[in-house]
C-alpha positions as CSV (number, residue, x, y, z in Angstrom):
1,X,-6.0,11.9,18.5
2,X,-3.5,9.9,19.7
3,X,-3.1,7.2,22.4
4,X,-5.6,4.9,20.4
5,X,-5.4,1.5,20.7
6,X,-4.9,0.7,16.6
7,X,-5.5,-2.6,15.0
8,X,-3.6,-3.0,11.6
9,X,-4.6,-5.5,9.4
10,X,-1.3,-7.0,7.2
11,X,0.8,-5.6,9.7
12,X,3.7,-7.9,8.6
13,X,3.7,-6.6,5.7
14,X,5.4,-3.9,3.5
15,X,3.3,-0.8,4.4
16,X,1.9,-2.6,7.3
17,X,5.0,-2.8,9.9
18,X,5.8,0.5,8.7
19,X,2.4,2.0,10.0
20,X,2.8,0.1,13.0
21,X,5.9,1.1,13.8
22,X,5.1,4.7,13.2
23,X,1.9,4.3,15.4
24,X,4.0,3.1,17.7
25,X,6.8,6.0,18.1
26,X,4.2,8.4,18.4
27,X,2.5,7.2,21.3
28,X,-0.7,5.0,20.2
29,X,-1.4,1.0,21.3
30,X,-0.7,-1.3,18.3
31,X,-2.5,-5.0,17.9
32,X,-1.7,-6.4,14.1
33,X,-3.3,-9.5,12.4
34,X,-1.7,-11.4,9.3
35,X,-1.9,-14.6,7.7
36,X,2.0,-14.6,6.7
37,X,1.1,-15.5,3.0
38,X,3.5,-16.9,1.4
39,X,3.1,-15.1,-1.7
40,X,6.7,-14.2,-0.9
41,X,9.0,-15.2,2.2
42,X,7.0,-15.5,5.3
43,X,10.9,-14.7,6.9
44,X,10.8,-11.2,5.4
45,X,7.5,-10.6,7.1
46,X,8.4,-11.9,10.6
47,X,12.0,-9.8,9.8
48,X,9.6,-6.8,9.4
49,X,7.3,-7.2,12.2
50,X,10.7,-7.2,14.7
51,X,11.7,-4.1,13.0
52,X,8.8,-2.6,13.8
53,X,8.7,-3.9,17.7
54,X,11.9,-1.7,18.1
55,X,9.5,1.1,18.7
56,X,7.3,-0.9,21.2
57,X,4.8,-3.5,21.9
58,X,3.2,-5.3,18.5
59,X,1.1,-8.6,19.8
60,X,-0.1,-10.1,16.7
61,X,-2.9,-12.5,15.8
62,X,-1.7,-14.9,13.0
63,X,-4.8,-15.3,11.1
64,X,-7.0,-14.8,8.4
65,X,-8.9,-11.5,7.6
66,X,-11.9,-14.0,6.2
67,X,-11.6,-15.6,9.3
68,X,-14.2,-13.6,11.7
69,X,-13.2,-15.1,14.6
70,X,-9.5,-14.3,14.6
71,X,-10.5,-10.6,13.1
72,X,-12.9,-10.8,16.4
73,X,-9.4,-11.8,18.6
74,X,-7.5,-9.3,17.0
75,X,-9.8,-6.5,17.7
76,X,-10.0,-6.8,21.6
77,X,-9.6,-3.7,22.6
78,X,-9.3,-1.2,19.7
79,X,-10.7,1.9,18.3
80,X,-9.5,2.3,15.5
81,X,-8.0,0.0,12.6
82,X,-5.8,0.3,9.5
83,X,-6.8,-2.0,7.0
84,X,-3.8,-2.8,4.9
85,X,-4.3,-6.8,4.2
86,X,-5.1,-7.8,0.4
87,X,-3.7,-9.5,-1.8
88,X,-1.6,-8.0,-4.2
89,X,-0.3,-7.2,-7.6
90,X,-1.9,-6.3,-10.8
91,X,-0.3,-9.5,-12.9
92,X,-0.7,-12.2,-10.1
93,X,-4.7,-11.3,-10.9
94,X,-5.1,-12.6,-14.0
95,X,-4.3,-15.7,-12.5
96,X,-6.7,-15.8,-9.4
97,X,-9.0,-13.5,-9.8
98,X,-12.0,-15.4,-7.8
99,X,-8.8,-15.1,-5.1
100,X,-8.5,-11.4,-5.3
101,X,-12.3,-11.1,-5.2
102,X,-12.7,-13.4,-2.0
103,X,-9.7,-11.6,-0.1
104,X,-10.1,-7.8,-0.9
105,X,-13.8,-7.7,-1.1
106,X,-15.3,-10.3,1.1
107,X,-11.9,-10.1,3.4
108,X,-12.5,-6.4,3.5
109,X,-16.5,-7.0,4.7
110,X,-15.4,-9.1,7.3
111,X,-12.8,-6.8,9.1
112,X,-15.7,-4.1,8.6
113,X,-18.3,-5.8,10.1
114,X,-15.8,-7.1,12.9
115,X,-15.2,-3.8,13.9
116,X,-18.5,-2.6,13.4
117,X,-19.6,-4.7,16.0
118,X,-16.4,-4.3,18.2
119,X,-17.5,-0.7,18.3
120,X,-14.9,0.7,16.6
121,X,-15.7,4.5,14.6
122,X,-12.6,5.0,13.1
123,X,-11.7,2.6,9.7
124,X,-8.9,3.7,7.4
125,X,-8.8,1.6,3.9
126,X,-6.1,1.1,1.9
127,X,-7.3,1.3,-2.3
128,X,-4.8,1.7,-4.9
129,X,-4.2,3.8,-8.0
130,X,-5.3,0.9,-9.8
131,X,-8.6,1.5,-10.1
132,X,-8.6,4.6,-12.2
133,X,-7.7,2.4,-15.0
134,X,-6.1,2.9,-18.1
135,X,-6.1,6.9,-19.2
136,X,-3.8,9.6,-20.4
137,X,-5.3,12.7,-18.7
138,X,-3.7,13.6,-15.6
139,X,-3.6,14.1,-12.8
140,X,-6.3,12.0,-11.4
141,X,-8.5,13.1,-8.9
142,X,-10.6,10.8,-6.8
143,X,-14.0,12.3,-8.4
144,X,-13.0,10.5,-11.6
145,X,-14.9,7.9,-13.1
146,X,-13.3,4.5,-12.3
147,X,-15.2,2.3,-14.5
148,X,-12.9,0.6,-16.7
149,X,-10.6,-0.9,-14.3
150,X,-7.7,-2.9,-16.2
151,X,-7.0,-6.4,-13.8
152,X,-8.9,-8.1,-11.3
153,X,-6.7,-6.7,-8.8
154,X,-8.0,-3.5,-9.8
155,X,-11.6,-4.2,-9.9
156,X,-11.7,-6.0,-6.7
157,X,-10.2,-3.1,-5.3
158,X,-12.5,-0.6,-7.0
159,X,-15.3,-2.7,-5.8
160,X,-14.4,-2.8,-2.1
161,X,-14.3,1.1,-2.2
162,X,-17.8,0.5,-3.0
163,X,-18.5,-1.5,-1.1
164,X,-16.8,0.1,2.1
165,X,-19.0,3.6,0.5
166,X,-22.4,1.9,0.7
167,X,-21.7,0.6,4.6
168,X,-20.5,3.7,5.7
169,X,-23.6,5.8,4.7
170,X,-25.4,3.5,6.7
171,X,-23.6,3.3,9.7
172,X,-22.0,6.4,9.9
173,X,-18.4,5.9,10.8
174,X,-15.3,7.6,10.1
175,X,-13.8,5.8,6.7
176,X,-11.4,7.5,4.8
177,X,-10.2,5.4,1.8
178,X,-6.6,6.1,0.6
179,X,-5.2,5.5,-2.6
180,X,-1.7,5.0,-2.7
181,X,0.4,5.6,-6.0
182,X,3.2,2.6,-6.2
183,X,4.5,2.9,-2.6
184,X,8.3,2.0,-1.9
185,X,11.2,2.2,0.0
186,X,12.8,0.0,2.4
187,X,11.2,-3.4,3.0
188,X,9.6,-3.1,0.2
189,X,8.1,-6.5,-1.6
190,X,10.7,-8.6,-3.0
191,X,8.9,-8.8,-6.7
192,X,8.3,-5.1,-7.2
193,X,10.0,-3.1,-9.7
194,X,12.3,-1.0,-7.9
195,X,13.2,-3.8,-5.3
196,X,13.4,-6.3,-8.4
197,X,16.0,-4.1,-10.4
198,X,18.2,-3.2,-7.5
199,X,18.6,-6.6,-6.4
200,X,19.5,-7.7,-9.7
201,X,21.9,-4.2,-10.4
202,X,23.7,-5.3,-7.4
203,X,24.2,-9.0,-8.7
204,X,24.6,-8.8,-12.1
205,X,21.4,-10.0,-13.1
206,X,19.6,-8.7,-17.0
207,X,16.8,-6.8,-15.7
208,X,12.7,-7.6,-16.7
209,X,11.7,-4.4,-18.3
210,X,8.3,-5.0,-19.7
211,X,7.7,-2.7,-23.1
212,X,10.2,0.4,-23.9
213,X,10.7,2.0,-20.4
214,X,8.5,5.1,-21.2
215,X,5.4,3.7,-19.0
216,X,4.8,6.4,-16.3
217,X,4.3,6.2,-12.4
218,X,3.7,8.5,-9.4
219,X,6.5,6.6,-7.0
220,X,5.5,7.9,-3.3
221,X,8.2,7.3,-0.9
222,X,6.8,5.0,2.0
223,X,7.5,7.6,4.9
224,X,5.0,10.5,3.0
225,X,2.2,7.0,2.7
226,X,2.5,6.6,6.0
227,X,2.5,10.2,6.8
228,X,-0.9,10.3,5.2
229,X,-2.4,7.3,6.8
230,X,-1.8,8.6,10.1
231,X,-3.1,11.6,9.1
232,X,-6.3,9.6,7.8
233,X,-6.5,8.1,11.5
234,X,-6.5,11.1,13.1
235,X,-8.1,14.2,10.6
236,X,-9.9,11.4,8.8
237,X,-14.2,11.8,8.5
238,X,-17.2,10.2,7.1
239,X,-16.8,8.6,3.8
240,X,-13.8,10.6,2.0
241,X,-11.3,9.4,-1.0
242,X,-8.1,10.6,-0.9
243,X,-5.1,10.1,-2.8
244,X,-1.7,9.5,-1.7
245,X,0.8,10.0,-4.3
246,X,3.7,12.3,-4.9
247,X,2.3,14.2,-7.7
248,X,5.3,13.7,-10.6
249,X,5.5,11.3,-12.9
250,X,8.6,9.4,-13.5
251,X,9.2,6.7,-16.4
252,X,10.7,3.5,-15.7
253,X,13.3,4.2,-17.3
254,X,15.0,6.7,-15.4
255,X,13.9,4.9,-12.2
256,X,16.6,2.4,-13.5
257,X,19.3,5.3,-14.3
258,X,18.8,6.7,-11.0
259,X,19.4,3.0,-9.4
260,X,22.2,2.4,-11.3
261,X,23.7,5.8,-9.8
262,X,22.7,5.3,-6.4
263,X,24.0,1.2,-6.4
264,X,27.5,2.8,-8.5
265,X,27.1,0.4,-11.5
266,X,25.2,-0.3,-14.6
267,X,22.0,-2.7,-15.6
268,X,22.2,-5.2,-18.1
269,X,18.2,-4.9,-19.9
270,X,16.1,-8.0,-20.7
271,X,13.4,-6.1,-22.8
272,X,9.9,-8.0,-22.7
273,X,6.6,-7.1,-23.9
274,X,4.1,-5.0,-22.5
275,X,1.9,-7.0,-20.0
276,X,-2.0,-7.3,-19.5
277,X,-3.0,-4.7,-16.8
278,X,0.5,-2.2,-16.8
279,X,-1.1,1.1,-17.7
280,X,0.8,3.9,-19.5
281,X,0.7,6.8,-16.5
282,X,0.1,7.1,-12.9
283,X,-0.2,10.7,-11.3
284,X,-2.1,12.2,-8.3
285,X,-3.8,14.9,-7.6
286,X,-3.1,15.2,-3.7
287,X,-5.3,18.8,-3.3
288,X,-7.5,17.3,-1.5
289,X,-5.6,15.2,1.0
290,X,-3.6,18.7,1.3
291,X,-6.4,20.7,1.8
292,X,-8.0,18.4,4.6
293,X,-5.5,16.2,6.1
294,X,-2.2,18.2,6.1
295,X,-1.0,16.1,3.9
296,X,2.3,17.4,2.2
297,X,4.9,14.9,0.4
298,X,8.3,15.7,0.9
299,X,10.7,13.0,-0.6
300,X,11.5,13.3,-4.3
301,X,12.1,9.9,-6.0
302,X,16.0,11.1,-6.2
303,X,16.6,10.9,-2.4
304,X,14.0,8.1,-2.3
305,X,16.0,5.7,-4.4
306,X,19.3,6.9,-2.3
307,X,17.5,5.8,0.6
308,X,16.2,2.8,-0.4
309,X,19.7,1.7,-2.2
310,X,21.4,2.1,1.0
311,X,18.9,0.3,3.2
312,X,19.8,-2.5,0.1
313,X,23.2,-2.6,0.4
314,X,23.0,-2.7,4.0
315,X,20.9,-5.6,3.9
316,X,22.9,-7.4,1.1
């Protein structure tokens, strides 16, 4: 249904002003909130949030999602929200765990509860691949035990699922959980991998590659994630999971030969050690985001990278 009145949470952000944007195009009313975390460059987050206001209206709240009363602002007048705002990465975790924990789980319960009492019956929540952990059987599907997760980040995001789960038996609303397999594409954030190695292809900087290159993801262009989340909004019932992946598995490795063909020159490789939390393998098993929202992925990494190089370039 479109012509909703959408709040998205993180909307400055990567996939955020990207959903928004797309929200936006199509017809619906957009509100955002974000705190502008400086986690990286606030500038990049305000650059993205007038990208996105090319396709229309965007107020935003600048605020905290703990912060109940600027969740309660935000919400004025919305049906339906996107909850995109966490904090981020798998390695960062180790570091800040009680962080992760206050932000993705308590955060989380506060947006919920926000809109909750705002009224609001449609809730789309952003989980990760994280959470099923290390294993070497694939593809995953979401009825998969995710026990073992492998960082804080992980677990925190495993346990807001639950949490999210247990809420919406009770209340009965509309909360489809997505799990997205290592989203990217342009404005991607500056410290992930394929963003990292570009930037330092195109100025001749040794590149970080933690263990031998053989490590394994499901890279899903950002235009098929937000394809699916808008998908979520509208097809979107009860309590489902759903992954959001591109269902092939690339290793680092060639992710760096096909950036070094799309940028026209080669990397210099700083080799590191593997890191606590990188797992060996990502893949997902989208049959069921197929099967009931329509959801159908349609940019192989190949053209992905193109893309993404020459929104690089233009940028540089």
């Amino acid at each position: 249904m479109k012509g909703r009145t959408v709040l998205v949470t993180g909307a400055a952000g990567f996939l955020g002003s990207h959903v928004a944007e797309a929200l936006l195009r199509r017809g619906d009313r957009v509100r955002g909130i974000d705190d502008l975390d400086p986690y990286y460059d606030p500038a990049i987050k305000r650059r993205n949030l007038e990208e996105a206001r090319a396709a229309g209206d965007l107020p935003l709240v600048e605020g905290d999602i703990r912060d109940a009363a600027a969740v309660a602002e935000a919400l004025k007048g919305c049906d339906a929200v996107v909850h995109l705002a966490a904090k981020a990465g798998v390695r960062p975790s180790f570091a800040d765990p009680v962080g992760y924990a206050d932000v993705n789980v308590r955060g989380t319960s506060v947006v919920l509860e926000a809109a909750l009492a705002a009224g609001v019956r449609t809730f789309v929540a952003a989980s990760s691949s994280s959470v099923y952990g290390v294993r070497s059987a694939i593809p995953f599907r979401e009825d998969d035990p995710c026990d073992r997760p492998a960082s804080p980040y992980a677990a925190s995001k495993r346990a807001m699922e639950r949490l999210l789960e247990a809420r919406q038996a009770e209340t009965g609303i509309d909360l489809p959980c997505l799990r997205f397999f290592t989203a990217y594409g342009p404005r991607q954030r500056p410290e992930m991998a394929i963003h990292l190695f570009a930037k330092g292809i195109l100025e001749g900087r040794p590149l970080p590659l933690f263990g031998d290159g053989s490590a394994r993801r499901d890279y899903t262009y950002v235009d098929d994630i937000v394809d699916g989340v808008l998908r979520a909004i509208d097809r979107g019932r009860g309590w489902r999971l759903y992954n959001l992946g591109e269902s092939r598995t690339v290793p680092l490795s060639e992710i760096v030969a096909l950036l070094e063909s799309a940028l026209g020159r080669k990397a210099a490789i700083d080799r590191r050690p593997d890191q606590k939390g990188d797992v060996p393998v990502t893949c997902a098993d989208v049959s069921r985001a197929r099967a009931e929202l329509g959801y159908d992925p349609r940019t192989p990494v190949e053209e992905g990278i193109r893309r993404f190089a020459g929104w690089l370039r233009a940028r540089s």
